[in-house]
Structures are given as structure tokens and as C-alpha cells.
C-alpha positions in Angstrom: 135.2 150.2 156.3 134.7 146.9 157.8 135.4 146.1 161.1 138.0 144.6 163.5 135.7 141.7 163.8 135.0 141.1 160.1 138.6 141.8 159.5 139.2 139.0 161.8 136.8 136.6 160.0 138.5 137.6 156.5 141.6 135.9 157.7 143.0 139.5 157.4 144.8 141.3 160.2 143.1 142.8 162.9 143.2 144.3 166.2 141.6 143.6 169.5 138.8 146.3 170.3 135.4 146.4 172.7 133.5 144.2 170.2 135.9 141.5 170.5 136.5 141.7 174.0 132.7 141.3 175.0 132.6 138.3 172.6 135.6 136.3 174.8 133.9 137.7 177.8 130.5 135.9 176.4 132.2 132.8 175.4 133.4 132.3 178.6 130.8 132.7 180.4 128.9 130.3 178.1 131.7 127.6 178.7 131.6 128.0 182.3 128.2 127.7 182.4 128.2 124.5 179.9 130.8 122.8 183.0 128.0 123.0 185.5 125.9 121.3 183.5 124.5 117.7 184.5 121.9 116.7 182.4 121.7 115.5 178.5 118.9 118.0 178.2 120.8 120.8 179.9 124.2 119.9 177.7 121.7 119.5 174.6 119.9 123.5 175.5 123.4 124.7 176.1 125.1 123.2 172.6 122.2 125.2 170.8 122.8 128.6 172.2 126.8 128.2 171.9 126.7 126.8 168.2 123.0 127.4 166.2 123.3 124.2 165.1 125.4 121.2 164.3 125.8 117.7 163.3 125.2 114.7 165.3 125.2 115.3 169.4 128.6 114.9 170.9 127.6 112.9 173.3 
């Protein structure tokens, strides 16, 4: 049985349970964090942990 999450990921309907919640609760924490930042280094450390990896820096 798969779960709410990987339900969610599917595309496939899904309802909202502890996994989920701690996952917003995370990413919201990592955003406000991210605002505080000042630095290029600091912004660069932060876009790592948030997204693995990506493309060219935002900045």
C-alpha cells in the first residue's frame, strides 16, 4: 500500500497525514531560515540543503 505521500507524488489523490505535516513544518522552517540569510555563501549552503542540487545559482 503506498503511502499518503507517494500517493501525493503519483498525482493521485491523497490525504493530509503526520508525514506530510512534518514535511510543511520543515519547509518552513527552511524558508525562514533561508530569509535571514545575508551572505552568497550562506544563500549558496542553504539552496543545497533545500534542493540537492540544481542548475545555475539564482543569484
Amino acid at each position: 500500500m503506498k503511502t499518503q505521500k507517494q500517493r501525493m507524488i503519483d498525482g493521485k489523490l491523497y490525504m493530509g497525514d503526520e508525514e506530510l505535516r512534518e514535511d510543511t513544518y520543515q519547509a518552513r522552517r527552511n524558508m525562514l531560515e533561508f530569509n535571514k540569510l545575508i551572505t552568497k555563501e550562506e544563500i549558496t549552503s542553504m539552496e543545497s540543503k533545500i534542493f540537492g542540487s540544481y542548475g545555475n545559482p539564482s543569484y
